[in-house]
C-alpha atoms as one frame of an Amber mdcrd trajectory, in Angstrom:
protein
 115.077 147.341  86.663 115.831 144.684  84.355 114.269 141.475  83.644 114.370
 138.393  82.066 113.320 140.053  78.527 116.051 142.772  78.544 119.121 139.847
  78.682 119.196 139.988  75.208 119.765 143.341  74.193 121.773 143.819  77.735
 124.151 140.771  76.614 124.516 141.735  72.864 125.637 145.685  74.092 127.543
 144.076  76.389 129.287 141.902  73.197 129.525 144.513  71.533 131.672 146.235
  73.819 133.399 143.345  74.025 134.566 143.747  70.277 135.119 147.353  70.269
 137.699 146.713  72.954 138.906 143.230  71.916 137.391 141.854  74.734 135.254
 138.102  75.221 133.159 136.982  77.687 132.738 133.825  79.893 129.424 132.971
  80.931 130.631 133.677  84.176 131.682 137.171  83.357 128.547 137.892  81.567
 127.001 137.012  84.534 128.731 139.596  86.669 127.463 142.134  84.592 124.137
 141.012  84.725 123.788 140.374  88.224 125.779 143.810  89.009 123.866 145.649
  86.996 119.806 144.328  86.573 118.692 146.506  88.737 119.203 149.482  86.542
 116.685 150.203  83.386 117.858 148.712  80.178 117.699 151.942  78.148 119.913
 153.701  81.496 122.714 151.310  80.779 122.132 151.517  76.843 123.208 155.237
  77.593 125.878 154.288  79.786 127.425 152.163  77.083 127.508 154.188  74.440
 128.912 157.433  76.599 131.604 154.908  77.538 132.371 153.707  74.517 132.921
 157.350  73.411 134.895 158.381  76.656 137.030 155.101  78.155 139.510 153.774
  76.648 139.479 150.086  77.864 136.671 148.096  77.865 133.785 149.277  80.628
 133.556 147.474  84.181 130.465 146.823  86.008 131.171 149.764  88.028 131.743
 152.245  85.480 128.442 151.594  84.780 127.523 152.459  87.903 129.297 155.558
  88.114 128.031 156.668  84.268 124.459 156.218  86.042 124.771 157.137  89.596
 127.731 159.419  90.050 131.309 160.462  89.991 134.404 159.445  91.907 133.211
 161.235  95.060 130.294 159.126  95.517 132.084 155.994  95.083 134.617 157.216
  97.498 132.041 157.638 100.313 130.155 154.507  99.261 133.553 152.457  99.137
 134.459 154.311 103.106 130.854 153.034 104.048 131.327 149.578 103.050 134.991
 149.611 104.769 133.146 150.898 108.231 130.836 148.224 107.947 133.502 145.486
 108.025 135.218 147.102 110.350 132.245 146.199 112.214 131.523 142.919 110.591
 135.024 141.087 110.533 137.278 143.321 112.849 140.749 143.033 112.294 141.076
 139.093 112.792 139.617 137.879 109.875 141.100 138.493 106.334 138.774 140.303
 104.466 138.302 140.524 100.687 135.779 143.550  99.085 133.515 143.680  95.769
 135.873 146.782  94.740 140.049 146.205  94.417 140.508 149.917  95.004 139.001
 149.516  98.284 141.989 147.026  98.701 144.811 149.691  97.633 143.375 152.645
  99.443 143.866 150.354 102.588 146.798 148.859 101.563 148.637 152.658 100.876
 147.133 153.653 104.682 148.667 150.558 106.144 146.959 147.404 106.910 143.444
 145.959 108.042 144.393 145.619 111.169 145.924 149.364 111.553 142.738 150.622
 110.479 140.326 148.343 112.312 141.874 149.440 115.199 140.526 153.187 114.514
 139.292 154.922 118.075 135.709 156.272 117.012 137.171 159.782 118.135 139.562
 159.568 114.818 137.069 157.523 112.432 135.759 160.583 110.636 139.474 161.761
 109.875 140.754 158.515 108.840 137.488 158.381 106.391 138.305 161.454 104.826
 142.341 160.559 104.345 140.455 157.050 103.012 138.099 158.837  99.998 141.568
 161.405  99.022 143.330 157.815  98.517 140.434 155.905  96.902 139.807 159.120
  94.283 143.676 159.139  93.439 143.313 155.610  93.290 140.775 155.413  90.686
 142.341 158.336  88.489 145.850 156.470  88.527 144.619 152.468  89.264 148.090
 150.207  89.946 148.513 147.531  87.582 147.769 144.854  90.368 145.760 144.600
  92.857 145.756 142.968  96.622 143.694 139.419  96.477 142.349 140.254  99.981
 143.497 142.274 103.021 145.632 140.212 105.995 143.642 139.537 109.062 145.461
 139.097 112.425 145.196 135.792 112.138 146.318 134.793 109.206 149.195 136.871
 109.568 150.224 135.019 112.449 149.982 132.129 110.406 152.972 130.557 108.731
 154.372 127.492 107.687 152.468 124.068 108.788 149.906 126.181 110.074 148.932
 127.660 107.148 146.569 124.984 105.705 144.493 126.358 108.795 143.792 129.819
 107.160 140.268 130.451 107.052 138.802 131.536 104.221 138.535 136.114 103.847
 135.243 137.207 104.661 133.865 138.517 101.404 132.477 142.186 101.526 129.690
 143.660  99.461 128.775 141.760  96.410 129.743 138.255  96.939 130.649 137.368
  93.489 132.152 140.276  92.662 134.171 139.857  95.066 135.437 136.443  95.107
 136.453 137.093  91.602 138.189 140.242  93.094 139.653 137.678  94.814 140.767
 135.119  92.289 142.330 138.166  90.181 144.209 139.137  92.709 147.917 139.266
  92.752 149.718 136.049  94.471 152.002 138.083  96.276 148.940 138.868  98.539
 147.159 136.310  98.819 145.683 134.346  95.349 143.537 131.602  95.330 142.570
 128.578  93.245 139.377 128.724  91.427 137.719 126.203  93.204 137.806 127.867
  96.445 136.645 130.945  94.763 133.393 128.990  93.543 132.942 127.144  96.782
 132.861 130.514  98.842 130.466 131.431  96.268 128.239 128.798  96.905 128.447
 128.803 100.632
């Protein structure tokens, strides 16, 4: 695990990166990195970073870090079906929802909708879960240029029109900051939001 010592090296890897790729960093970026990834040994994610610069051909992510470290596609699969499970739980299918991981947004997205599969009978939960990691892996091999800023509750789909300055905030899932800036990248077409909401949910 990191600490405060290891920012410096961690930041100036990160940089340079950054310049291999052609890529710069907010502060608030940087941070997501940090915060995403202190909790793995400096010299783990020194490794990481130069396998990835030899191997990817855009600039890392937090969680290809993770996955240099921890695993391959198959265990993010199952841990990205575990975190869906658990908001299944959590939110239900009334409340938007919006996840630390975008892919978790297109595997539901290409199965149906939040509601669809929050309404998944325990008997046919292990199925669904296994037709959920095929579409996450192919997902991650072939990403879509875009991705979903959150997944439609129930009740915000019901919403339209004057009623739509009642939306409730989505319930963010997993990492909070990672995903409220899942979130703020997200496409408008489904569902972008101003900055300043992103840092207020954030903060809450």
């Amino acid at each position: 695990m990191m600490d405060e010592r290891d920012a410096m090296p961690f930041q100036e890897m990160i940089n340079a990166l950054g310049e291999v790729y052609g890529k710069t960093f907010s502060k608030f970026a940087m941070k997501l990195y940090w915060d995403t990834l202190k909790g793995y040994p400096l010299e783990s994610l020194l490794r990481a970073g130069a396998g990835l610069a030899k191997s990817s051909k855009w600039m890392p992510k937090p969680a290809d870090f993770v996955e240099a470290i921890d695993g391959g596609v198959g265990d993010r699969a199952t841990i990205a079906w575990n975190k869906v499970k658990q908001a299944i739980g959590s939110a239900g299918a009334y409340k938007s929802v919006c996840f630390d991981d975008p892919t978790i947004h297109h595997a539901v997205r290409s199965m149906g909708s939040w509601p669809e599969l929050c309404r998944t009978t325990e008997k046919e939960l292990p199925f669904v879960g296994k037709r959920f990691e095929a579409t996450y892996r192919a997902m991650v091999q072939n990403p879509p240029k875009d991705h979903p800023a959150k997944l439609i509750g129930i009740s915000e789909g019901e919403c339209s029109g004057r009623f739509e300055k009642h939306i409730s905030p989505p319930v963010l899932i997993g990492n909070k900051e990672e995903a409220a800036e899942v979130l703020r990248l997200g496409s408008a077409s489904a569902g972008g939001v101003q900055i300043s909401q992103v840092i207020k949910m954030i903060g809450e």
